[in-house]
N, C-alpha and C positions, 0 to 999 in steps of 0.2 A: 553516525546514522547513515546507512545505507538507503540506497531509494531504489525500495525497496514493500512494497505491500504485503504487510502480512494476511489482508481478506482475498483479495481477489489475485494475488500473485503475480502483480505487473511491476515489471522491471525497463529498468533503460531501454530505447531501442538506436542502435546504431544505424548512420548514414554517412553522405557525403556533403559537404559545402561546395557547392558548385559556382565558379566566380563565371564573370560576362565573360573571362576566354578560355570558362569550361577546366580550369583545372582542378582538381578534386581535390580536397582534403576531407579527412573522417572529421566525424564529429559526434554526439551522442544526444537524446531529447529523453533526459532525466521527467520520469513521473511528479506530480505535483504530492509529495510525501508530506504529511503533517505529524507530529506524534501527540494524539490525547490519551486523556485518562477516562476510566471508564469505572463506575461503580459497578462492582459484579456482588447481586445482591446472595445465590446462590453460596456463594463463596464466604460471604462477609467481609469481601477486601477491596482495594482498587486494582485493576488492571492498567498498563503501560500498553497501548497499540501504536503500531507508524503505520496509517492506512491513508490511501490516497484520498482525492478529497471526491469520489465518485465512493469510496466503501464507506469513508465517512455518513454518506446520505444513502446508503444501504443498512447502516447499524440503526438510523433511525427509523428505518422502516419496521427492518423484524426485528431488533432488539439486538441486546448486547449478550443474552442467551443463547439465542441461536447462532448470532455472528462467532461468539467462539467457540460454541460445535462444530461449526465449517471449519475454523483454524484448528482446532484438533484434530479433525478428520484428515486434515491436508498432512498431517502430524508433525505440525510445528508446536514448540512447547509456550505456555506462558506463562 
């Protein structure tokens, strides 16, 4: 599983580790990825999402209908 959002399309973001004598190492600050399931009533099926836990509380607002018009639209498959 990639961390990776399939709603709102937030991915790792890279930096630096910076010690007290300032030497740099990379490092990465992975999204908080979850993967649920989702009754798609439209459909008759279960849906498989990995949505962060910020789209999580966006599918309960407008629904698991419109959440996956937006993932189509973006034209990802599910």
């Amino acid at each position: 599983m990639s961390a990776h959002c399939q709603l709102t399309g937030l991915k790792p973001v890279f930096g630096n580790n910076v010690s007290h004598s300032h030497r740099r190492t990379r490092r990465r600050w992975n999204p908080n990825v979850q993967q649920r399931r989702f009754w798609l009533p439209s459909e008759g099926r279960f849906v498989k999402l990995t949505l962060s836990a910020r789209a999580i509380k966006t599918v309960d607002k407008i629904g698991i209908e419109q959440a996956v018009a937006r993932i189509r639209a973006r034209g990802e498959r599910i």
